[in-house]
C-alpha positions in Angstrom: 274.5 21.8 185.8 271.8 20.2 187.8 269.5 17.8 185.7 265.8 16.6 186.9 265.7 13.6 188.2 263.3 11.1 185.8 262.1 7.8 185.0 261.5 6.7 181.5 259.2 3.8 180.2 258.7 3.1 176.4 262.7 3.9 175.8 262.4 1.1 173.1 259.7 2.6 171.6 259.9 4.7 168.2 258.1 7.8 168.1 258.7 11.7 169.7 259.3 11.5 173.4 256.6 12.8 175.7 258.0 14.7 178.8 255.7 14.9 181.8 255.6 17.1 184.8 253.7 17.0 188.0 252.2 19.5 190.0 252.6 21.6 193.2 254.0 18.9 196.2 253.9 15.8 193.9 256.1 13.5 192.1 256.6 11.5 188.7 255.3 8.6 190.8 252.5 10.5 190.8 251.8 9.6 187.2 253.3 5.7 187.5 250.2 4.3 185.2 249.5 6.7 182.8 253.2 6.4 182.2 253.0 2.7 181.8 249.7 3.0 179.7 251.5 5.1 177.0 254.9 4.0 177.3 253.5 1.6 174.9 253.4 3.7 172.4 256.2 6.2 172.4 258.8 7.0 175.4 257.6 8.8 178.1 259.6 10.4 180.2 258.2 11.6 184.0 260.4 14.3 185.6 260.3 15.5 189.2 260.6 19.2 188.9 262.9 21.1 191.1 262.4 21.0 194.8 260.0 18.0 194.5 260.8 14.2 194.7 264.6 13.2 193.8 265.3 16.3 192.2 267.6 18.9 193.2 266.8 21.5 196.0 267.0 25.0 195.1 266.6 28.5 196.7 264.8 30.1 193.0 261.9 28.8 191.5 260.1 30.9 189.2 258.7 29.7 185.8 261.8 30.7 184.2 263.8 28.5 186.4 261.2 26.1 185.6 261.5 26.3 181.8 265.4 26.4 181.9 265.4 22.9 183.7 263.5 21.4 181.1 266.1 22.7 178.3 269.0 21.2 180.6 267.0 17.9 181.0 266.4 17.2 177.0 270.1 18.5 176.7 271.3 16.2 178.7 269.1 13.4 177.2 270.0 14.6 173.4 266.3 15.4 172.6 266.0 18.1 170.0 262.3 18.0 170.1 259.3 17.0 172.2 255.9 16.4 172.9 255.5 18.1 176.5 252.5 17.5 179.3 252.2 19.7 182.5 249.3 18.9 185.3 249.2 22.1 187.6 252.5 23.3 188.5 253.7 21.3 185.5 251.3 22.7 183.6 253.0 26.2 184.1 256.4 25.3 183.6 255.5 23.5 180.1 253.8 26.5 178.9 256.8 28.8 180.0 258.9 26.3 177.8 256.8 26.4 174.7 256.4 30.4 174.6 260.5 30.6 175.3 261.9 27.1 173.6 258.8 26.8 170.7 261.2 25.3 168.1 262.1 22.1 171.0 258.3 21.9 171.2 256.1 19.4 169.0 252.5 19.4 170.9 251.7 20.4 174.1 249.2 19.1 176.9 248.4 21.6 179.7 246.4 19.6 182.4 243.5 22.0 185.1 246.1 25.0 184.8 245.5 28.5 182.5 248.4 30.9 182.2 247.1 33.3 184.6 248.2 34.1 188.3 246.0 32.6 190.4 245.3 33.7 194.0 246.8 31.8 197.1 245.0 28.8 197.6 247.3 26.7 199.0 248.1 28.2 202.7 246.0 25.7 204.5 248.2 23.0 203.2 251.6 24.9 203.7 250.9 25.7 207.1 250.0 21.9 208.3 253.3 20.7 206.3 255.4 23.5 208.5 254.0 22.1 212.0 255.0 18.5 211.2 257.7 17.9 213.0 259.9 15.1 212.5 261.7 15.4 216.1 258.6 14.0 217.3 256.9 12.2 214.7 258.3 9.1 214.4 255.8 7.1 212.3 253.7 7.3 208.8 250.6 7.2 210.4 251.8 9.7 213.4 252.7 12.1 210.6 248.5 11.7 208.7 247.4 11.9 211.9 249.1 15.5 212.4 247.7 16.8 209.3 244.4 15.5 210.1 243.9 18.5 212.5 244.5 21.1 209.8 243.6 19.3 206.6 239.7 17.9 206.3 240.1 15.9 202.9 241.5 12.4 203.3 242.8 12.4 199.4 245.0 15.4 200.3 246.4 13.7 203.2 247.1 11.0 201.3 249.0 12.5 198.1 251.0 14.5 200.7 251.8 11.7 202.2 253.6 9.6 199.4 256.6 12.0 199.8 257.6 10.7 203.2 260.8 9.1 203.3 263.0 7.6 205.4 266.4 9.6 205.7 269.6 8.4 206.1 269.9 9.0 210.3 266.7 6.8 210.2 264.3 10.0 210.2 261.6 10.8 208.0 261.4 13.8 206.0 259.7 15.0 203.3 261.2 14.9 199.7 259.8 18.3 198.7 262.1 21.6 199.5 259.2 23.0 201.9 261.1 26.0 203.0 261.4 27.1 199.3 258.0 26.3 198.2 256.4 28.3 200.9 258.9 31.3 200.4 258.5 31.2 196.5 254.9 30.0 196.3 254.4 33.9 195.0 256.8 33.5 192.1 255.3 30.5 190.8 251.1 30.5 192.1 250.5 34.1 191.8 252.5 35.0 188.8 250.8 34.6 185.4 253.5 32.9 182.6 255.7 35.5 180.8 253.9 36.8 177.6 255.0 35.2 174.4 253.2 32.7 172.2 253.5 29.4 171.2 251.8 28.4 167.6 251.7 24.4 167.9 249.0 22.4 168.3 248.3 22.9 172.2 245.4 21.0 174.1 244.2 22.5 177.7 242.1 19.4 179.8 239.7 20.3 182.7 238.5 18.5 185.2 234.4 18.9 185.2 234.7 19.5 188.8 237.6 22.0 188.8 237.9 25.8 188.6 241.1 26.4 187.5 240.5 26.7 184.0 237.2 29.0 183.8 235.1 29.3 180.3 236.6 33.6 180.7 240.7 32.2 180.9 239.9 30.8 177.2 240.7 34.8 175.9 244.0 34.5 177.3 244.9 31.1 176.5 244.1 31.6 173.3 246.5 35.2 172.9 249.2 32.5 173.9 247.9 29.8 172.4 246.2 30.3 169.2 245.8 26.6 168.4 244.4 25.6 171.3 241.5 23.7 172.2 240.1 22.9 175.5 238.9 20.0 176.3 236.9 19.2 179.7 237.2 15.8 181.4 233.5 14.0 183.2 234.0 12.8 186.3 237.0 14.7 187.7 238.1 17.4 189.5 241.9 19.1 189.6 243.7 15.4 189.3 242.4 15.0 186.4 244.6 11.9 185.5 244.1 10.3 188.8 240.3 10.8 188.7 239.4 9.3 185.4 241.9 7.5 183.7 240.5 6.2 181.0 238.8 9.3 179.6 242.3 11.3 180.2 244.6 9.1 178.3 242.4 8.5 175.4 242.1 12.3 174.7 245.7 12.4 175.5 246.2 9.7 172.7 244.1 10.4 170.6 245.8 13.9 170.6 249.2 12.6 170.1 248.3 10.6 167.1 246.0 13.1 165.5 243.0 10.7 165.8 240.8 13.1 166.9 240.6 16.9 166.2 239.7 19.0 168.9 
């Protein structure tokens, strides 16, 4: 059995665990600080979902095999029950998890992601990944520079980017499973969840600046959800977390702790 690859701050902390996933092309590095902000609190545990970071490579990735990972992961770590946050693609795989696992499932936290299919969106970004190539490119800044022809935003670039490593022939490569991603991307984009419906206490946060959770997604959410409230961040756009911090992880906390009803 294949088990997510993780890092854990906060594991002397009382309290039920809080499991966090990333989205499309990141990384649990990815989420570094927020980790360390509430890993104060209670344990927090940032997983790299299949196919991304140090995680296992794998030719299926649908939100199934998505949900089944995380029931292999708290197996493996003897969690019985958890407090789950997904931003994006994580976002989909946590809700896939609550509707099929609800019992293993305190509160959920779905971050800039609704349960619908969503169009492709992403083929700009998948095509300048598949003309990098590493025969050639030899450097970090070789490899920017490369997706600076195809990709405008210097943010992108740059969150990209952090999943360059060095392999062991002294070549760089990216950590993601590219040639899965881009064969799959339908599964797991432009596929809503599977219907079923998850009765916890569930919290949806927006970015200000994002469209992926529109005011007319809040019927559907709500046939899944029917706890949920949705709560939309100043200041930020689809990286909600990244964007503005401070306003993210108190709603987050506050949350968690029941401080604030939303």
């Amino acid at each position: 059995m294949n088990i997510l690859h993780s890092k854990i701050y906060g594991q002397d902390k009382s309290g039920m665990p809080l499991l966090v996933f990333h989205g499309l092309f990141g990384m649990l590095d990815n989420w570094a600080s927020f980790g360390k902000v509430m890993g104060e609190f209670f344990p927090v545990h940032l997983v790299d979902l299949r196919n991304h970071g140090k995680s296992f490579h794998s030719e299926d990735m649908s939100h199934d095999d998505l949900a089944h990972d995380i029931a292999h992961y708290m197996e493996a770590h003897s969690l019985e029950k958890v407090n789950l946050l997904g931003h994006s693609l994580g976002g989909k795989a946590v809700m896939q998890f609550a509707v099929k696992y609800p019992v293993k499932v305190e509160k959920l936290i779905v971050v800039d992601i609704a349960p619908k299919a969503y169009p492709p969106h992403h083929q700009g970004i998948i095509k300048a990944l598949q003309t990098v190539d590493f025969q050639k490119l030899t450097s970090r800044q070789e490899v920017e520079d490369a997706l600076k022809e195809y990709i405008p935003e210097t943010s992108v670039i740059q969150f990209l980017a952090k999943n360059l490593y060095w392999t062991e022939d002294k070549k760089l490569a990216w950590r993601f499973n590219l040639k899965t991603l881009s064969e799959k991307y339908d599964q797991f984009v432009s596929n809503a969840i599977k219907f079923g419906v998850f009765t916890g206490e569930t919290l949806f946060i927006s970015g200000a600046k994002s469209n992926y959770i529109l005011p007319q997604d809040e019927f559907q959410i709500k046939q899944q959800f029917p706890h949920a409230a949705v709560v939309t961040i100043a200041n930020a756009g689809h990286w909600v977390q990244a964007e503005n911090p401070t306003d993210f992880n108190e709603v987050v906390k506050d949350f968690i702790f029941n401080i604030k009803k939303y």
